[in-house]
N, C-alpha and C positions, 0 to 999 in steps of 0.2 A: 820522608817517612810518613804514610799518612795514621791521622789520626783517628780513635773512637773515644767518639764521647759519650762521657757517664753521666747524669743525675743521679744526685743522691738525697734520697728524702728521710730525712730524719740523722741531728745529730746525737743521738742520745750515746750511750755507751758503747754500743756498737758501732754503731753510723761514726761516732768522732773517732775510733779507732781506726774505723775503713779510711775515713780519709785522711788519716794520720798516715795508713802504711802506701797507699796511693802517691803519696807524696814522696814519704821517704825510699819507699819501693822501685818509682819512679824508672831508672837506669833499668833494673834488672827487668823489671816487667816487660819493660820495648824490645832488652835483647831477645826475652824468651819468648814473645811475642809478632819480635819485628813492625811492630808498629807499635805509635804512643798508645797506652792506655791513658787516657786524659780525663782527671776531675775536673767536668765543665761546668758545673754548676750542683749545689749545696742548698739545701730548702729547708729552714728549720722555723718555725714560727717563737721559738726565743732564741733570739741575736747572741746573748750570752755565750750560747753554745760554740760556739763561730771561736770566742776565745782563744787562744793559744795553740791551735788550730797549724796556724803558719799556710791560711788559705790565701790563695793569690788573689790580687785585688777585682772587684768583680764576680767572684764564684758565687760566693754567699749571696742567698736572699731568702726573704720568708713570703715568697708566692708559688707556693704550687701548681697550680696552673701553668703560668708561665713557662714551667720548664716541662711541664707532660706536654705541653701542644709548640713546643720550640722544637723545627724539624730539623737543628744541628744536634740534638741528643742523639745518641745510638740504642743507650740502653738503659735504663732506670732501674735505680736502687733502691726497694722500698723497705725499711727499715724503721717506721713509725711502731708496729706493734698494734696489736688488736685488731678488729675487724671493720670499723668504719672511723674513719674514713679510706683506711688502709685498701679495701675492697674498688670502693669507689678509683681511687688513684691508678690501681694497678690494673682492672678494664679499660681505662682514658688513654695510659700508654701505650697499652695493648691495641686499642680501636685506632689510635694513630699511627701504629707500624713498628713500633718502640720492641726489643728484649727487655725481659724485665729479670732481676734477681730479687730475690726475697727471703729474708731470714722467717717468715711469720708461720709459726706452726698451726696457731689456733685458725690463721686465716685460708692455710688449704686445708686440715683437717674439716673447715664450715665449707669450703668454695671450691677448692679444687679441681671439680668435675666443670664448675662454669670457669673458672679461669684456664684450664686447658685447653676448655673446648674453644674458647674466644682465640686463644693463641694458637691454635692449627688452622682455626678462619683464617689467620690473617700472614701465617708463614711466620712465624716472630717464635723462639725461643724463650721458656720459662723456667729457670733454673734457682734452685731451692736447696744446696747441700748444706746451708746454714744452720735450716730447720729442725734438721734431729742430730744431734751427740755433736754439737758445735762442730770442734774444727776435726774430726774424725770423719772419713770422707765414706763414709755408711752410703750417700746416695748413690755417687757412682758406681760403689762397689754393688751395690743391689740391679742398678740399672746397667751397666754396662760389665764392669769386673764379674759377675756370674751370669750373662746373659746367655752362657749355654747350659745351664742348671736349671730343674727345679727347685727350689728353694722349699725343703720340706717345713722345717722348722726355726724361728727366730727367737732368742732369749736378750732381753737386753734390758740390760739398766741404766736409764736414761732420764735422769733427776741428778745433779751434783747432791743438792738440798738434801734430798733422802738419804741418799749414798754415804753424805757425811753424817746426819742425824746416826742412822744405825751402823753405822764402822765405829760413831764414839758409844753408841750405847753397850755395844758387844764388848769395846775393847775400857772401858770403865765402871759399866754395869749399872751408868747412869739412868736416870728416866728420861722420857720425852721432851718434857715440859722446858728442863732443864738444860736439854740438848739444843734444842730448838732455839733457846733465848741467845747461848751462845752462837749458834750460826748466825742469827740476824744482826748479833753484832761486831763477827766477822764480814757481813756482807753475803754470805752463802744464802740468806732467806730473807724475803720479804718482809715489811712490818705486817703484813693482811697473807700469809706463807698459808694460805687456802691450797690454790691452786695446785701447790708442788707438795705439800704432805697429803692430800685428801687423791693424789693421781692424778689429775684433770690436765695438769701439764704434759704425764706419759700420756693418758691415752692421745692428747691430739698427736704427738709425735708417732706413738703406737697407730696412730691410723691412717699417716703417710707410709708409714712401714707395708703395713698391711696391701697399701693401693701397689705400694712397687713389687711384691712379691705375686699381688693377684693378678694384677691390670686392670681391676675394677677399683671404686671409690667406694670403703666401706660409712654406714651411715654414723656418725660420733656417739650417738643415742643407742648403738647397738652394743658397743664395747660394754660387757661389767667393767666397773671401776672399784677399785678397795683401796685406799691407801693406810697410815703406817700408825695413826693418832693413837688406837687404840692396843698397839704392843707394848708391852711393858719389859722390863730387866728380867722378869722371873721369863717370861718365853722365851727369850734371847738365852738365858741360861740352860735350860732345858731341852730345846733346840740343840744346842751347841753338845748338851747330853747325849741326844739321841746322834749324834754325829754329822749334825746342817748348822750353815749359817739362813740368815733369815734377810731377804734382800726384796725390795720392792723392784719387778720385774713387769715388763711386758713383754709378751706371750704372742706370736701366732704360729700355726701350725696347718699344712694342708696334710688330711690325711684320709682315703676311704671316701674321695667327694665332700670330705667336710672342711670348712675350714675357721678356726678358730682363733678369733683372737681376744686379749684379756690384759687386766693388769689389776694385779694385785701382790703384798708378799708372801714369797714366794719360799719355800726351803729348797735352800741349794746344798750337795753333798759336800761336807767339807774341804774333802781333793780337785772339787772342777775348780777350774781356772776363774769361773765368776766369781768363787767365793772369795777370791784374793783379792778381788776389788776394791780400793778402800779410798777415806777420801768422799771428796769432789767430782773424783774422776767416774768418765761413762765407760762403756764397756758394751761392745754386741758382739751375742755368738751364733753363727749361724753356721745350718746343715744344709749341704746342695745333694743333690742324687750323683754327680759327675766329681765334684769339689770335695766330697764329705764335710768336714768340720772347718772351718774359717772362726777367727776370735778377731777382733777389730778391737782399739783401747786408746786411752786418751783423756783430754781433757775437754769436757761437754759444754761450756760454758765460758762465761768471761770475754773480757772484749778483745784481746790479743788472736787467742784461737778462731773466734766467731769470724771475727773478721778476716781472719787466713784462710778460713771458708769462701766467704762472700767472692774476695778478690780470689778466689778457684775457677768458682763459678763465671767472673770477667772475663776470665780467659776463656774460659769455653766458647762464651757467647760471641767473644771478638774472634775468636778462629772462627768459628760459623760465619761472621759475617765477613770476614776477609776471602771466605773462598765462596761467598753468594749462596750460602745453604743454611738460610735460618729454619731450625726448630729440623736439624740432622736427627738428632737425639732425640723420639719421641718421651714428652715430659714422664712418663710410669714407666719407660722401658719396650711397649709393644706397640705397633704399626695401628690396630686398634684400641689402644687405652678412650677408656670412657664406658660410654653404655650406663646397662643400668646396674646399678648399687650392686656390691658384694653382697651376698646373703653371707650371716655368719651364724654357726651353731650355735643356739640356746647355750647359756652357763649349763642348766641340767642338763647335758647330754656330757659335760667333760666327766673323763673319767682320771684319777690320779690318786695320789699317796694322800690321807690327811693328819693334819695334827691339830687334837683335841684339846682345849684346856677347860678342863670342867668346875666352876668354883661351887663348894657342896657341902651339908653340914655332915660335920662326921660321927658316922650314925653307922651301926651296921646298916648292914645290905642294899647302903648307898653304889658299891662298886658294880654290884650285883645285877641292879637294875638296870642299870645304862649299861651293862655288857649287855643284858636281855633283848634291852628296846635297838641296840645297834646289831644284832646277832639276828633281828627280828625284820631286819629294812638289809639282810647281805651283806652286813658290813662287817669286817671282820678283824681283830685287832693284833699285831704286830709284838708291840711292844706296851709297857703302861709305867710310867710312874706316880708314887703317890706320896707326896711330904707331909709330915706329920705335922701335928696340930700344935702351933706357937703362944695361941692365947684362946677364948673362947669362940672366935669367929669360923667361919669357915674354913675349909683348907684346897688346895688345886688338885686335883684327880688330872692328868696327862696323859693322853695314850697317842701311839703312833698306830695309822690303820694299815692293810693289806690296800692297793686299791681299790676303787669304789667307786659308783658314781655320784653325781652331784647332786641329781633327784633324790633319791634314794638316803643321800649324806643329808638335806635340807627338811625333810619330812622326820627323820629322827632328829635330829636336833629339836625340830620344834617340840616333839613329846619331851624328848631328855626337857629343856628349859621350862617347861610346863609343870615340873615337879616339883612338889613342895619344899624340898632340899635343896634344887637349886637355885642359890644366890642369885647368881648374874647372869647374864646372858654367856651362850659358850662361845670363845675364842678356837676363830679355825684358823689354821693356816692350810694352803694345800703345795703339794710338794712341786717344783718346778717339771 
C-alpha cells in the first residue's frame, strides 16, 4: 500500500488533536483512502507537547526546517497560528513541491493571494477547510458543493466566543462583563478575548468567505468591523421587543455590481433559523441563484472538530496526489482565482433596517427633535419605544427605522449626538 506523508507543524490544541486522530483514525483513513495516511513527522519547538501523544518513535522533533526541505514529506501541516513565522513556513513547503493544509485564518485573510499564487507556480495544492466554522465543511461547500451557483448572499455567525457571550446574555439578561469572565473560564475566551469580541477574528474568516464567493482576495482593511462590547441587556431586551435577536454576523452580498461585505451585530427576525443558534456553535446561511437557501451548522471550534477538518482536507490532497493532479481544485474555487483585490462597497452605501438607542434627558420635545433631524436626512421610523424615567438620570428613547441608508443614517446621528440632551453616544444596530 503505498504511503503519504504528512508534516505536522505545531502541536498546540489542534495540531495534538490532529495527530491524536491520525493515529487512532489510522485503519479507516487507508481504507477510505486506500493508501497510508502517515504522520511522518511532528515539529513542535516544546517537546512537552509530544506528551501523551502515543507518537511513534522518531516522528517528534523541534526543527522545522528539517521536515519543510525533507523530500519523503508529501504534504505539510501548518498549524502554528499567526502570521510569522507561519508565512515563512508555508512558502518553503510550497517552493519545495510540498501540499500544504492550514487551519490559519488570520494568515490567508493577510497572504492568501501570495500563497496561492506561489502554489499554482508550482502545481501543489492549498487546502484550508479548517479556517472558517472549524469542522463545518463551509469550504468545500462554497468551492465545490455550489460551484454552479452564484452565491448572492452569506450570513454567518462565525465566533463560538460571541455566540456563547450573547445566547447567555439574551437568555439571563446578563451583562457583558459578566458574560465574558464566565466564558474565559469555561475556556470559550481568551484571557486578552480582543480578537473574538471586538470581530477581528470574523472579519479574517469573513474575508476568506468573501475570496470564495468572489474569486478575488478582498483587502482585511476594507471590511467594517463592529463587534459586541458595547451591547448591553436593555438592547437584547428591546430587540427581542421589537421581534430580533441580536447576533454578531458576517455579512457579504453581491448585488447590482456591488459587492459587500461586513461584520458587525446584526438583528435577526426571530423565526430565521440563525436566530436559533445558541451556544458555542457556528452557523452559515447562504443564498445561490440555482440552490436558493442552504443553512450549514455545527460546531466552529475546539480541537475535536478542527481537527476533523484538517484530516478532510488530507484526504483531498492524498487523492490529488494519488492520481498525479496536484492543486485539481483551484484554492478560491475558479480557473482564475487571484488578480487584483475585490473592490467592496463603502459601509455608506449599505442600505438596511436600523435600530436606535438613544440615551436622553427627559425633557419635552426631546422625541421631537430626533424625529425632525432623522425625518430631515430620509430616514423614517417604524416603530419607537420609550421607558420611562427610574431615577433622575437619563432614560433610552428606541426606535426601529424603515430602511435607510448608512450615509444618510451616520450624518444624523452625528447632529442627534451633538445635542445637548444627549447623554451618550447612540447605539446602532443594523438589521441583517
Amino acid at each position: 500500500m503505498q504511503s503519504i506523508n504528512v508534516g505536522l507543524l505545531g502541536l498546540g490544541t489542534v495540531g495534538g488533536g490532529l495527530a491524536r486522530l491520525l493515529i487512532e483514525q489510522h485503519d479507516l483513513l487507508g481504507v477510505r483512502l486506500g493508501a497510508e495516511l502517515k504522520l511522518a513527522r511532528a515539529v513542535d519547538l516544546d517537546p512537552g507537547l509530544s506528551q501523551g501523544l502515543d507518537l511513534p518513535p522518531g516522528v517528534f522533533s523541534t526543527d522545522a526546517a528539517a521536515m519543510l526541505d525533507d523530500p519523503a514529506i508529501d504534504i505539510v501541516v501548518e498549524l502554528i497560528g499567526g502570521l510569522e513565522p507561519a508565512r515563512q513556513f508555508v512558502l518553503r513547503a510550497i517552493n519545495n513541491g510540498k501540499h500544504v493544509a492550514t487551519a490559519n485564518k488570520a494568515l490567508l485573510a493577510n497572504h492568501g493571494a501570495e500563497i496561492f499564487a506561489a502554489a499554482r507556480q508550482k502545481g501543489v495544492g492549498v487546502a484550508f477547510e479548517a479556517s472558517v466554522a472549524g469542522g463545518i465543511p463551509l469550504i468545500k461547500t462554497l468551492r465545490e458543493g455550489l460551484s454552479a451557483n452564484r452565491v448572492t448572499r452569506v450570513l454567518g455567525i462565525l465566533n463560538g466566543t460571541c455566540n456563547y457571550i450573547l445566547s447567555r446574555m439574551t437568555s439571563e439578561g446578563a451583562d457583558f462583563a459578566g458574560v465574558l469572565k464566565a466564558a474565559q473560564e469555561l475556556g470559550y475566551a481568551e484571557a486578552d478575548p480582543t480578537f473574538d469580541v471586538e470581530g477581528i477574528d470574523t472579519a479574517h474568516k469573513l474575508a476568506i468567505v468573501a475570496a470564495l464567493v468572489s474569486g478575488r482576495h478582498p483587502r482585511l482593511a476594507d471590511i467594517p468591523t463592529q463587534g459586541i462590547s458595547r451591547l448591553t441587556p436593555l438592547d437584547i431586551q428591546l430587540a427581542r421587543e421589537f421581534g430580533y435577536r441580536i447576533k454578531l454576523l458576517a455579512l457579504c452580498r453581491q448585488q447590482n455590481g456591488l459587492f459587500q461585505a461586513r461584520v458587525h451585530p446584526a438583528l435577526v427576525p426571530q423565526g430565521h433559523l440563525m436566530a436559533s443558534v445558541e451556544g458555542p456553535f457556528n452557523a452559515v446561511y447562504i443564498t445561490g441563484d440555482w440552490v436558493d437557501e442552504v443553512m450549514l451548522y455545527g460546531r466552529g471550534a475546539g480541537r475535536r472538530p478542527t481537527a476533523s477538518a484538517v484530516a478532510a482536507d488530507l484526504m483531498d490532497l492524498s487523492r490529488d496526489i494519488l492520481c498525479g493532479c496536484g492543486g485539481r481544485v483551484p484554492a478560491l474555487g475558479v480557473a482564475t482565482d487571484g488578480g487584483q483585490p475585490l473592490e467592496l462597497a463603502p459601509l455608506e452605501m449599505v442600505s438596511c433596517q436600523y435600530y436606535f438607542r438613544f440615551t436622553a434627558q427627559d425633557q419635552p420635545g426631546v422625541l421631537a427633535a430626533i424625529s425632525r433631524i432623522l425625518g430631515e436626512h430620509r430616514i423614517s421610523i417604524e416603530a419607537v419605544i420609550q421607558k420611562g424615567r427610574q431615577d433622575q438620570g437619563p432614560v433610552p428613547i428606541v426606535m426601529l427605522t424603515h430602511e435607510a441608508q448608512e450615509a444618510d443614517v451616520q450624518k444624523a446621528l452625528a447632529i442627534i449626538d451633538a445635542l445637548p440632551v444627549i447623554a451618550e453616544p447612540t447605539m446602532l444596530i443594523r438589521k441583517a
